[in-house]
N, CA and C atoms as an extended XYZ file, in Angstrom:
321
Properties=species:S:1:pos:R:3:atomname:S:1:resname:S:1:resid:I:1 pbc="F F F"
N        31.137      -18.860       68.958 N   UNK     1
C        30.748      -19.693       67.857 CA  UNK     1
C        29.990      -18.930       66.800 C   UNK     1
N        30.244      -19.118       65.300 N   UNK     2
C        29.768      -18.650       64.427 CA  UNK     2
C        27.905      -19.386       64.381 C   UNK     2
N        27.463      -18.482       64.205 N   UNK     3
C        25.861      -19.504       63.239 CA  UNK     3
C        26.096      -19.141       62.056 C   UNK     3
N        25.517      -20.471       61.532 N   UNK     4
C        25.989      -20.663       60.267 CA  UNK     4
C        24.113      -20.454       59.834 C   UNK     4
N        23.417      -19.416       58.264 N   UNK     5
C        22.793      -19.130       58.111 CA  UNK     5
C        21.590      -20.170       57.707 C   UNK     5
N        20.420      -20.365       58.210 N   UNK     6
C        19.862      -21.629       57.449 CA  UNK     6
C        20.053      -21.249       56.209 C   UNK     6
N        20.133      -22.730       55.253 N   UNK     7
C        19.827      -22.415       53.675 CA  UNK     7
C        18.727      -22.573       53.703 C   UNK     7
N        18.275      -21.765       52.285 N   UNK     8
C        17.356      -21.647       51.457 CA  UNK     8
C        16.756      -22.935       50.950 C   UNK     8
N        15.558      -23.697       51.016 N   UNK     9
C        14.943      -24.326       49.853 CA  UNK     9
C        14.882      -24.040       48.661 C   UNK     9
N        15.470      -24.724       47.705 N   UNK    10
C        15.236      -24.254       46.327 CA  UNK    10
C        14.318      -25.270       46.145 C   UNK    10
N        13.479      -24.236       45.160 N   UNK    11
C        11.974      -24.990       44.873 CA  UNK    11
C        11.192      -24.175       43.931 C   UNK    11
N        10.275      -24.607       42.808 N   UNK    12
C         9.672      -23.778       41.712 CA  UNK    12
C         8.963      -22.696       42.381 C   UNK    12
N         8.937      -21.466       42.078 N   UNK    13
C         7.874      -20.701       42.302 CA  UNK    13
C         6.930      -20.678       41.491 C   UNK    13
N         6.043      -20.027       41.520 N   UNK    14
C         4.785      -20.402       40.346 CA  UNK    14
C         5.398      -19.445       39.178 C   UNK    14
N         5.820      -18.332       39.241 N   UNK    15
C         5.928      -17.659       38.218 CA  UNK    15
C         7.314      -18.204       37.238 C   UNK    15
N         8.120      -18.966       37.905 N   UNK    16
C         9.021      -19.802       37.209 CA  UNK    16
C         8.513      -20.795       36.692 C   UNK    16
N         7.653      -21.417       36.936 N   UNK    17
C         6.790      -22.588       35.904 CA  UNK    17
C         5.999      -21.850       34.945 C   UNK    17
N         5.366      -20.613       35.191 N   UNK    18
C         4.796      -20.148       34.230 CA  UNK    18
C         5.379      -19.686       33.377 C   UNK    18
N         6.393      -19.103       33.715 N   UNK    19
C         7.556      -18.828       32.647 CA  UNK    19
C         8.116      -19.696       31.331 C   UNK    19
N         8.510      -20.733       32.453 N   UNK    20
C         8.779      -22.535       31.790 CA  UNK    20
C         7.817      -22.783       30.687 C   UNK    20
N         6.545      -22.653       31.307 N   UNK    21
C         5.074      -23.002       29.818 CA  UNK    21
C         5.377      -22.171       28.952 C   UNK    21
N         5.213      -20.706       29.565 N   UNK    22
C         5.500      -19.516       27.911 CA  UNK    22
C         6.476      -20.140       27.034 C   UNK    22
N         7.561      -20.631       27.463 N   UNK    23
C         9.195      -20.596       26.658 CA  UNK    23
C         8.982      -22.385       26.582 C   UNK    23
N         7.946      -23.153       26.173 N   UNK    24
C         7.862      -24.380       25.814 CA  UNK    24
C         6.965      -24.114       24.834 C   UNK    24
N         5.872      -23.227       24.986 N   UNK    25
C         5.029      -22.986       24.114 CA  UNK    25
C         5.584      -22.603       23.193 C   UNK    25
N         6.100      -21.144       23.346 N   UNK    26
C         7.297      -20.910       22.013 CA  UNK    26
C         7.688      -21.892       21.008 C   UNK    26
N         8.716      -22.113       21.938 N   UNK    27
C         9.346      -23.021       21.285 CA  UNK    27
C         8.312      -24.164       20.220 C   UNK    27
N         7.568      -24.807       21.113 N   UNK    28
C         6.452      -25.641       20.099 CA  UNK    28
C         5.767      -25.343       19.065 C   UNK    28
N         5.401      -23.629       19.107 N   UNK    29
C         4.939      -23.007       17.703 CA  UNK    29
C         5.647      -23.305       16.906 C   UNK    29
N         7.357      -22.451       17.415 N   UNK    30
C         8.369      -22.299       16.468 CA  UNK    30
C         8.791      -24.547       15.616 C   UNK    30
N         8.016      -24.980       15.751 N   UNK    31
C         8.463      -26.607       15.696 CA  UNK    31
C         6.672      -27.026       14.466 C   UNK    31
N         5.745      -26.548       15.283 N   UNK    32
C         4.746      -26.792       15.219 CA  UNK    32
C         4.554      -26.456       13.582 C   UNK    32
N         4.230      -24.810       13.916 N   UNK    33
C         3.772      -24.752       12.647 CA  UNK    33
C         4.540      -24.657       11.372 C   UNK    33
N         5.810      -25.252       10.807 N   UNK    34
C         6.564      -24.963       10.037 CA  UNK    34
C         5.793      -26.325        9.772 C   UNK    34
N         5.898      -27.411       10.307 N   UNK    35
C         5.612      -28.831       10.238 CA  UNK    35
C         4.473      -29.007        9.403 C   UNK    35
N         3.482      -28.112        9.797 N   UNK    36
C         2.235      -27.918        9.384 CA  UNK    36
C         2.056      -27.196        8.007 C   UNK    36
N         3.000      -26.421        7.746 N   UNK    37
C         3.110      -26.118        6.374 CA  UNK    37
C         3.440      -26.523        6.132 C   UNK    37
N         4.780      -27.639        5.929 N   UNK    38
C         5.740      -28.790        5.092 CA  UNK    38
C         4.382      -29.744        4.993 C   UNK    38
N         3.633      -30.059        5.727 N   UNK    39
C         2.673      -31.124        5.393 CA  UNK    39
C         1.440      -31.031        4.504 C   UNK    39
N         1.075      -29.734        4.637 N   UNK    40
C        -0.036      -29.195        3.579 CA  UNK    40
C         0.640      -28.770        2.354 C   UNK    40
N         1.872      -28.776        1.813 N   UNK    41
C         2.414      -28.566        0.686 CA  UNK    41
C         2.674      -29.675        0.442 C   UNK    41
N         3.173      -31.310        1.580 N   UNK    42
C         3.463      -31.894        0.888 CA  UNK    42
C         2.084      -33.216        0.492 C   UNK    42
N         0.826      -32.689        0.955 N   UNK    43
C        -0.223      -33.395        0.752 CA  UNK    43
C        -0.749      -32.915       -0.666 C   UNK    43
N        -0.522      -31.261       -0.754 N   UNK    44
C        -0.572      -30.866       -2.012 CA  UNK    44
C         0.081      -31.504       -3.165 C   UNK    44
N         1.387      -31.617       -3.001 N   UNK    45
C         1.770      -32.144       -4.201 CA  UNK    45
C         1.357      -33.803       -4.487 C   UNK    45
N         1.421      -34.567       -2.856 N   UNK    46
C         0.427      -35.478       -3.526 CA  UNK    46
C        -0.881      -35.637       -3.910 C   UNK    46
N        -1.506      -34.972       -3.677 N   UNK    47
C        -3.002      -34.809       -4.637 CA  UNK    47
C        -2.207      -35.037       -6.568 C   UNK    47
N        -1.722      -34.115       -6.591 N   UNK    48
C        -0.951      -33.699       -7.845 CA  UNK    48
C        -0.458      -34.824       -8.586 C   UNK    48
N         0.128      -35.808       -7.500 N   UNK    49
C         0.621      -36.668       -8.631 CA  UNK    49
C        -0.144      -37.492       -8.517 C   UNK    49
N        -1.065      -37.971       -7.967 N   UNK    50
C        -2.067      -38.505       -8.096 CA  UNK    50
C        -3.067      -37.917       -8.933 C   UNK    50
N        -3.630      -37.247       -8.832 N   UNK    51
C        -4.402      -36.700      -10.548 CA  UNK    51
C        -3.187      -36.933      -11.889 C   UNK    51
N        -2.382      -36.752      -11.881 N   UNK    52
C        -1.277      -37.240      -12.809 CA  UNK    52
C        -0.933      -38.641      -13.047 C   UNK    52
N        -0.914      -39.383      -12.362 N   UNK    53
C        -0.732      -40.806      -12.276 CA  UNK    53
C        -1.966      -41.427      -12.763 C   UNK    53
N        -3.393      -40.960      -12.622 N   UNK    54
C        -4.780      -41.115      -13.075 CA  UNK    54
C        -5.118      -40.745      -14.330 C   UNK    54
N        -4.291      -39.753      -14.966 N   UNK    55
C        -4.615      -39.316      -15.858 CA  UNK    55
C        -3.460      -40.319      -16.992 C   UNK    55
N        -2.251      -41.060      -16.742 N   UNK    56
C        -1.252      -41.499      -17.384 CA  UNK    56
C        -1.955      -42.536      -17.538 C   UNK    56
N        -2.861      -43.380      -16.194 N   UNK    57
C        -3.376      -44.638      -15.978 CA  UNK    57
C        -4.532      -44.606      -17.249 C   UNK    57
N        -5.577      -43.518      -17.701 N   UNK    58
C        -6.164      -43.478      -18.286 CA  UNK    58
C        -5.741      -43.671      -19.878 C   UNK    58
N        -4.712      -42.978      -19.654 N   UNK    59
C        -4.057      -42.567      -21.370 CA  UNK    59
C        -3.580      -44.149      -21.653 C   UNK    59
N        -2.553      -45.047      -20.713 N   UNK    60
C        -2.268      -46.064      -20.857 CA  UNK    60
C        -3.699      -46.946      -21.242 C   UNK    60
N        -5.113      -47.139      -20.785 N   UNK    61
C        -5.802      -48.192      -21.161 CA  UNK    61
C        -6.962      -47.245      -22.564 C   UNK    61
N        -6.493      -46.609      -22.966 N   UNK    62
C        -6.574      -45.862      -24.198 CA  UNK    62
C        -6.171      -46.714      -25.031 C   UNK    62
N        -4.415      -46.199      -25.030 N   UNK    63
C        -3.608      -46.684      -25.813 CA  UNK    63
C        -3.533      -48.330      -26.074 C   UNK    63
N        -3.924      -49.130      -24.933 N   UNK    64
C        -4.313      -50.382      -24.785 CA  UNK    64
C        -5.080      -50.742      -26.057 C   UNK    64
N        -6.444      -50.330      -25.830 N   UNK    65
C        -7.420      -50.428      -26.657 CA  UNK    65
C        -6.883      -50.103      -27.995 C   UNK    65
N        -6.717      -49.350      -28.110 N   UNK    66
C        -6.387      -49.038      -29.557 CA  UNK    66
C        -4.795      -49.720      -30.148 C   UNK    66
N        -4.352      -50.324      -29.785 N   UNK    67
C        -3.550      -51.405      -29.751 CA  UNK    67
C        -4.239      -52.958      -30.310 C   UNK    67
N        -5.315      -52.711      -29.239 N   UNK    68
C        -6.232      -53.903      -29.525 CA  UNK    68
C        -7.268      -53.943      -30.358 C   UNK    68
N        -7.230      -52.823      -30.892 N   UNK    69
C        -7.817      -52.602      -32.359 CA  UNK    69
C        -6.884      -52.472      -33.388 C   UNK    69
N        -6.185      -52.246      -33.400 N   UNK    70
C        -4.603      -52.281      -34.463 CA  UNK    70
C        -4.807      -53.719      -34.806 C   UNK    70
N        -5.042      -54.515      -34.055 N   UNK    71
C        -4.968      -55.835      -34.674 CA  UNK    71
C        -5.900      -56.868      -35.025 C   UNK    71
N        -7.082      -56.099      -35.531 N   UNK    72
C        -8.136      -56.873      -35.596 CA  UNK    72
C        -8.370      -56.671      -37.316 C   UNK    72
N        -8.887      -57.509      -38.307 N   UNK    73
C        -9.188      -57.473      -39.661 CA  UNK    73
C        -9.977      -56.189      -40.113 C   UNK    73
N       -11.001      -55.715      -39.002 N   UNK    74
C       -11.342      -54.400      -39.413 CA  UNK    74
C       -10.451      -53.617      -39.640 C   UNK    74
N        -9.446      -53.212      -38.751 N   UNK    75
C        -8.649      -52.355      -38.786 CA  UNK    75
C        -7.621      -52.489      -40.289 C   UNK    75
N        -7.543      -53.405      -40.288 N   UNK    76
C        -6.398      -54.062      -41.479 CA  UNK    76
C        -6.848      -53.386      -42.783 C   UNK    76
N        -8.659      -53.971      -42.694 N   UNK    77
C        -9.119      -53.825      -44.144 CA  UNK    77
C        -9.437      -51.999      -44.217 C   UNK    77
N        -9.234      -51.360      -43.218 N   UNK    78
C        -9.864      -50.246      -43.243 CA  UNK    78
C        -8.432      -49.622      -43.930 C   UNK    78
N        -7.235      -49.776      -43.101 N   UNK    79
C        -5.817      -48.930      -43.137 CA  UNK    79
C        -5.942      -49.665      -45.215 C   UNK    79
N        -5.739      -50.554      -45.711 N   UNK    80
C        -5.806      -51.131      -46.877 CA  UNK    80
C        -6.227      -50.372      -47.663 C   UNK    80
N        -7.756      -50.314      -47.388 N   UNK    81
C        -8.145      -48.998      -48.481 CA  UNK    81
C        -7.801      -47.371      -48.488 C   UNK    81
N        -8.076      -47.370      -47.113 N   UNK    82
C        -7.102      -45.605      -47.033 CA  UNK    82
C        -5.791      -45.586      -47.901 C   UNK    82
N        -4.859      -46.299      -47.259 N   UNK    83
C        -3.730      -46.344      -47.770 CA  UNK    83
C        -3.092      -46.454      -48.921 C   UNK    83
N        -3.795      -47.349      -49.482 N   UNK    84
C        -3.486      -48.644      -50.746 CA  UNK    84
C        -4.552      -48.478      -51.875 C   UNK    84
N        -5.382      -48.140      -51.333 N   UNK    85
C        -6.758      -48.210      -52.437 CA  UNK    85
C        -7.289      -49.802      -52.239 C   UNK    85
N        -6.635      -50.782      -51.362 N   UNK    86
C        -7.178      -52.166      -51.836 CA  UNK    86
C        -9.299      -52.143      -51.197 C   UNK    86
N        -9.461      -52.642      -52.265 N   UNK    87
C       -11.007      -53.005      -52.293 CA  UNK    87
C       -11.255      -54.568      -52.786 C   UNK    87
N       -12.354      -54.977      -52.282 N   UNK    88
C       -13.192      -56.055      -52.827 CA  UNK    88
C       -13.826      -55.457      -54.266 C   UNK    88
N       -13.872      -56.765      -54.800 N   UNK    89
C       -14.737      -56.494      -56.393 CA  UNK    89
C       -16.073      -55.655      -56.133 C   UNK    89
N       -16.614      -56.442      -54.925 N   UNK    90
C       -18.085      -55.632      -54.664 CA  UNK    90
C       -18.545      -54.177      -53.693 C   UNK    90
N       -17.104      -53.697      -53.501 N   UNK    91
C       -17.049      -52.598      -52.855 CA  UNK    91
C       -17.726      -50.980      -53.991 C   UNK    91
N       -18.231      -50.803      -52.946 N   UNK    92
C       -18.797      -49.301      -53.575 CA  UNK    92
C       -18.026      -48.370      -53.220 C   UNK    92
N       -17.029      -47.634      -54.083 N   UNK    93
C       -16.211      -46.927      -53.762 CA  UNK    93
C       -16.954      -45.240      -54.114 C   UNK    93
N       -16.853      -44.560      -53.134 N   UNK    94
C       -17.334      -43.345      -53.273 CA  UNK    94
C       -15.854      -42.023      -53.304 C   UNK    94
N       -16.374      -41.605      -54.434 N   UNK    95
C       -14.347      -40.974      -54.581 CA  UNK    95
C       -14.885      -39.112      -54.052 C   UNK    95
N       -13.942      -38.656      -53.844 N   UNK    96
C       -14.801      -36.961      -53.133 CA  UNK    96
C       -14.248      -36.092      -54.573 C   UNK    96
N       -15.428      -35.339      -54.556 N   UNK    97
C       -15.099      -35.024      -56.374 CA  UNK    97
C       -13.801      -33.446      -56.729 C   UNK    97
N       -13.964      -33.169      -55.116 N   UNK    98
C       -12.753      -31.625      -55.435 CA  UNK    98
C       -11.351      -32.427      -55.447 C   UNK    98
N       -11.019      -33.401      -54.873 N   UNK    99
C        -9.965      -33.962      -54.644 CA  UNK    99
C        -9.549      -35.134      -55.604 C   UNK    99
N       -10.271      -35.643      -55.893 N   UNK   100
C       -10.005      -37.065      -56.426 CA  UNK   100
C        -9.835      -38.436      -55.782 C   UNK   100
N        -9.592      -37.872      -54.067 N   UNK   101
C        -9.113      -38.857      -53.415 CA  UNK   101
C       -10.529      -39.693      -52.785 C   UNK   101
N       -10.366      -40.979      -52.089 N   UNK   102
C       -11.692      -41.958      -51.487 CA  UNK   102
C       -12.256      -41.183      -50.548 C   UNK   102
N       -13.555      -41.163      -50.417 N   UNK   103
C       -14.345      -39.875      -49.122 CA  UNK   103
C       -13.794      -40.735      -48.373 C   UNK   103
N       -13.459      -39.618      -46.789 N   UNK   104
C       -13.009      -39.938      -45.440 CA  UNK   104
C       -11.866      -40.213      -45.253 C   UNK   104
N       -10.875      -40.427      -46.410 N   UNK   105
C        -9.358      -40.300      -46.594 CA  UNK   105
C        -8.272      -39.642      -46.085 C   UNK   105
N        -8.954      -38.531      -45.390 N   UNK   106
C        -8.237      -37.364      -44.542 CA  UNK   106
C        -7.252      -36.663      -45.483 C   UNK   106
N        -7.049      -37.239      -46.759 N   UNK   107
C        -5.771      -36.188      -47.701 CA  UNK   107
C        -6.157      -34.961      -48.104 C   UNK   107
């Protein structure tokens, strides 16, 4: 009669699990830190448009305002005389003497 050889247990050795960690670790850098730069560039650029979006938000309640001065009688009577020359009878007109034109006229 032949004997037939016991088999072997297959079963981790330690240095095959340690192996296993090295080549998971790897791998997890290689995953890890690319991730980690895509995310700090892409937190960067949102900072960015957010200071940009703050700064549009600002310009918009600017432009608001001065919208909302476009339409008030000051504004009217002011653009009138720049523009037009129109005055009241009792206006003191002060004229700038190198130019000829009304002081503060910008011409």
């Amino acid at each position: 009669m032949k004997k037939h050889a016991p088999k072997k247990k297959v079963y981790f050795k330690p240095i095959h699990f340690l192996l296993l960690l090295a080549v998971d670790a790897v791998i997890l850098a290689g995953v890890i830190i690319p991730q980690r730069t895509n995310r700090e560039n892409a937190q960067l650029l949102l900072e960015q448009k957010r200071s940009e979006l703050n700064a549009i938000k600002v310009e918009y309640e600017r432009e608001q305002a001065n919208l909302e001065y476009m339409q008030t009688d000051e504004y009217k009577l002011q653009q009138g005389s720049i523009r037009y020359g129109w005055h009241y009878k009792d206006d003191t007109i002060i004229l700038d003497e190198d130019s000829g034109y009304l002081a503060g006229d910008g011409q």
